[in-house]
C-alpha atoms as one frame of an Amber mdcrd trajectory, in Angstrom:
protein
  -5.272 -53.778 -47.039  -1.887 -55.189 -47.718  -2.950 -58.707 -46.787  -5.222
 -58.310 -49.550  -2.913 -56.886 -52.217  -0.687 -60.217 -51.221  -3.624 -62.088
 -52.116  -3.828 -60.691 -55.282  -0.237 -60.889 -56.353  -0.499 -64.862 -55.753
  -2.536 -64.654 -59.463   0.746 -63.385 -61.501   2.822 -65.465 -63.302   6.230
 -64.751 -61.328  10.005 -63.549 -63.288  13.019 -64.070 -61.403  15.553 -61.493
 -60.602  18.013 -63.633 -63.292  15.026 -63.103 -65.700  14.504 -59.401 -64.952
  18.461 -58.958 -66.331  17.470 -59.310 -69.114  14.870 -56.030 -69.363  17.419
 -53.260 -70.431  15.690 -50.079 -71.003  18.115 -48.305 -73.383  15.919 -45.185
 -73.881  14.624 -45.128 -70.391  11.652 -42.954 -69.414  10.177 -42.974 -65.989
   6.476 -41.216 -64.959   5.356 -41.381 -61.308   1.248 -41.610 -60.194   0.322
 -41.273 -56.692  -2.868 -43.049 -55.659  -4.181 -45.244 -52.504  -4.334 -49.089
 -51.646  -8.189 -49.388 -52.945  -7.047 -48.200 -56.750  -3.870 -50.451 -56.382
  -6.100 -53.211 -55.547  -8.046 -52.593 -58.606  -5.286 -51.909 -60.567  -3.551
 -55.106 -59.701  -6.755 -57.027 -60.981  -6.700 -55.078 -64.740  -2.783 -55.973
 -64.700  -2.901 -59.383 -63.993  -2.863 -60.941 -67.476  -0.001 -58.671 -68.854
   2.504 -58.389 -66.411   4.641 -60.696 -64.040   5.625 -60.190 -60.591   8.827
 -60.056 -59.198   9.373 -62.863 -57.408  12.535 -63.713 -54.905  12.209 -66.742
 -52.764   8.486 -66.239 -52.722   8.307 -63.028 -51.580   6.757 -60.407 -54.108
   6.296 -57.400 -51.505   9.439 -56.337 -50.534  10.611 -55.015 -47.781  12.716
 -51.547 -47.944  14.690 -49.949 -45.185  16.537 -46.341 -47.120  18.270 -43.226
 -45.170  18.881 -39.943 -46.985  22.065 -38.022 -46.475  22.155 -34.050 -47.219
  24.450 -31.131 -46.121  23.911 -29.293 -42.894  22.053 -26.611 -45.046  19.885
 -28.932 -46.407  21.291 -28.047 -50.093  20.182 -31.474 -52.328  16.614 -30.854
 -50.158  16.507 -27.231 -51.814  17.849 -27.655 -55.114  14.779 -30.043 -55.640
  12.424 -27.489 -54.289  14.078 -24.824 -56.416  13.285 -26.773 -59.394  16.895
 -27.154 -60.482  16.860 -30.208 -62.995  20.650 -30.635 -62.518  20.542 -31.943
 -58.352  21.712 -35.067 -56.711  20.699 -37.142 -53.694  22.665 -39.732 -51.682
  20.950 -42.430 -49.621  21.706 -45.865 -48.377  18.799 -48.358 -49.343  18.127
 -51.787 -47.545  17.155 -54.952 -49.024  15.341 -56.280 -45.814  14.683 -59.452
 -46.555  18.197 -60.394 -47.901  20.242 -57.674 -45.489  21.846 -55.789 -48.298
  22.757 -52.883 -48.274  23.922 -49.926 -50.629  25.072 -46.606 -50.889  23.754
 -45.113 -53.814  24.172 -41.801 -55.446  21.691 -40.279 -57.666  22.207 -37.785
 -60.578  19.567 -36.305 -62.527  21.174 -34.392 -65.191  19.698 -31.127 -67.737
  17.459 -33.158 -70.043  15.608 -35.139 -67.551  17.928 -38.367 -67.064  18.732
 -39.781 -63.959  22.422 -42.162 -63.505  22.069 -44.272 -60.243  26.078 -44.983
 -59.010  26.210 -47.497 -55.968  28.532 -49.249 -53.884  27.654 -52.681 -51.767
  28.376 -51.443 -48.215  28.160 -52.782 -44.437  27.197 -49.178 -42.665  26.498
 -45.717 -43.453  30.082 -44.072 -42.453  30.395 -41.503 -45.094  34.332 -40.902
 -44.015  35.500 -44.343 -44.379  38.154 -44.636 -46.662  36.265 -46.701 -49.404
  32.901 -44.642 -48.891  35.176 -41.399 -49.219  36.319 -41.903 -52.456  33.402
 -43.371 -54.090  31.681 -39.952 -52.978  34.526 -37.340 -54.298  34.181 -39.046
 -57.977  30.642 -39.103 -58.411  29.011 -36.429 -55.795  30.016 -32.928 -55.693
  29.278 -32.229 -51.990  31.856 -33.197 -49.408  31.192 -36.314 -47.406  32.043
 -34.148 -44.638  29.504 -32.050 -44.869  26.821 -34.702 -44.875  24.328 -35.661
 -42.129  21.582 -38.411 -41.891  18.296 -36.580 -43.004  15.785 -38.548 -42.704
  14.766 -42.128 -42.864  11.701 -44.223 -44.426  10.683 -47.648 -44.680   8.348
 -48.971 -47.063   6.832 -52.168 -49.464   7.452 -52.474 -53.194   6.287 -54.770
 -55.910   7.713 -54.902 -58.896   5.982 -55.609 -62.307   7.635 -56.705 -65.764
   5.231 -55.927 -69.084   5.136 -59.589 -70.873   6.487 -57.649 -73.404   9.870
 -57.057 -71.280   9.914 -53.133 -72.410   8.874 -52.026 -68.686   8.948 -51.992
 -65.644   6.401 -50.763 -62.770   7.590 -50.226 -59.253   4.575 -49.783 -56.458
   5.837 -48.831 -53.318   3.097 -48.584 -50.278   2.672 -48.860 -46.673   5.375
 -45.889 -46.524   6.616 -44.504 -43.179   9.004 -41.625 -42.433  11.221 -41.150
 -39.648  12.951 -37.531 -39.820  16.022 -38.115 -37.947  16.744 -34.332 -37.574
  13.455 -33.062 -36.305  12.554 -36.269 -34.522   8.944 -36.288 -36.187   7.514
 -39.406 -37.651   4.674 -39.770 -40.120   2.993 -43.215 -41.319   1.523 -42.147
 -44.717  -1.346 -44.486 -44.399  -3.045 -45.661 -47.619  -0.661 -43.584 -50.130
   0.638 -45.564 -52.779   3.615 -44.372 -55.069   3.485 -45.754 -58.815   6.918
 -45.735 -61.380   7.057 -46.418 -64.569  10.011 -47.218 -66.222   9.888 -48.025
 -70.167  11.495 -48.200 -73.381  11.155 -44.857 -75.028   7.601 -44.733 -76.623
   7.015 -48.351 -76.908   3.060 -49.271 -76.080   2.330 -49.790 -72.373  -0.645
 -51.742 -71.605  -0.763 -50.032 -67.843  -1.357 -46.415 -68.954  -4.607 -47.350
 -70.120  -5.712 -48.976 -67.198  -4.469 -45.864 -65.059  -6.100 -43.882 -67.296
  -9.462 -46.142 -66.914  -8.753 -45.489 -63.060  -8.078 -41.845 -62.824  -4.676
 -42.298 -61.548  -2.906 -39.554 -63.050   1.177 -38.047 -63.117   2.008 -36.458
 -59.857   5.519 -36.448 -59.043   6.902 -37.615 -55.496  10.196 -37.206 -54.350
  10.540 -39.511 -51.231  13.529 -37.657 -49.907  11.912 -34.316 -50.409   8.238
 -34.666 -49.897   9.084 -36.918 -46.617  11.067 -34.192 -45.596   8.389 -31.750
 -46.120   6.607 -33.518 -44.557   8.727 -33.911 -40.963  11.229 -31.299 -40.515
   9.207 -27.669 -39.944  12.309 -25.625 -40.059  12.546 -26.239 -44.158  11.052
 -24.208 -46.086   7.884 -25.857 -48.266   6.814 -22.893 -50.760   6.978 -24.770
 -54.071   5.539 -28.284 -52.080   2.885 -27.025 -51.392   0.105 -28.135 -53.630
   1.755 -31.477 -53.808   1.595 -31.387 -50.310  -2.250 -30.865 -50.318  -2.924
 -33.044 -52.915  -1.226 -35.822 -50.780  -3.014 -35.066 -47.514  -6.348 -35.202
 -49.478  -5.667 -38.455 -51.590  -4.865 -40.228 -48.351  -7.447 -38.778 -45.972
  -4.329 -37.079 -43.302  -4.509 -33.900 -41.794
């Protein structure tokens, strides 16, 4: 099916990554939608005419290569399952195609807001000097209490509104590898939607999700994958999502 969405993305007008700069969503607001490669494919053909693609050196389905950290106790896993709204995740995310690579840190604060702080880095050493101190000023766990959790790999395109007040990330063809369990899972058709806007401003894709019955569900890569692949965490408040996945993507 991916051959296909490629096909499909050669009909958008293409933005550059110079261009994209230029989006800044002040008021940012960002909604997830899970669905599968047969809506994306039909999405993609309502979209065409109001959005661009990213586009680097031709390529306009990226390659991603991302490993989560956590404590030994698993604590950023369970203060997303708990609910808490104030949590944090560390991961380092690969830019495939290009080789870079970042550690990034990820704060979602009381009101719903999430700060992304990241540092351009050449492994995933936590207790190197440089790594070290980038952790202890904006992560309040100890870098040396931090394993590798789990790792996934996965596809994204990238669409820009012609009206530069969004963006839309669609990540598919996702895989996860839980390094602590040693179980992997290749999530098939499942297809992860974000929207990222401008406050309230009008979005010309919500209709056409609407038109589609792709609804809000929210999907924490990290957490869900790890629901997913290690069966010593606990899954209590997962698991409806966890249904709804395994049903929208036909896995047992």
């Amino acid at each position: 099916m991916r051959d296909f969405t490629n096909d499909l993305l050669t009909t958008f007008a293409p933005i550059t990554l110079e261009q994209m700069s230029g989006v800044k969503l002040m008021n940012r607001t960002d909604t997830k939608f899970v669905t599968n490669t047969e809506k994306l494919c039909q999405l993609l053909q309502l979209a065409e005419n109001d959005y661009f693609v990213q586009d680097i050196n031709g390529e306009r389905n990226m390659e991603y290569d991302t490993t989560y950290f956590d404590t030994t106790a698993f604590d950023m896993y369970y203060q997303h399952q708990w609910g808490h709204t104030n949590r944090q995740k560390i991961r380092f995310r690969t830019y495939v195609s290009s080789h870079l690579q970042f550690m990034e840190v990820k704060t979602k604060d009381n009101h719903g807001r999430t700060k992304k702080k990241r540092i351009k880095v050449s492994d995933m050493d936590v207790l190197d000097e440089e790594k070290r101190a980038f952790l202890s000023k904006h992560l309040r766990y100890d870098a040396e209490s931090l394993i590798p959790a789990i790792n996934n790999n996965f596809r994204r395109i990238t669409l820009v509104n012609k009206g530069h007040t969004e963006r839309l990330t669609i990540d598919s063809s996702l895989r996860f590898n839980n390094i602590v369990s040693g179980v992997k899972r290749d999530m098939g058709e499942l297809v992860i939607i974000e929207l990222k806007r401008d406050g309230r401003v009008f979005s010309p894709v919500l209709e056409m999700l609407r038109q589609l019955h792709i609804h809000p569900h929210g999907f924490s890569k990290y957490s869900m994958g790890s629901a997913l692949t290690n069966p010593e965490l606990q899954v209590n408040r997962f698991k409806s999502k966890l249904i709804e996945v395994n049903k929208l993507v036909n896995i047992e």
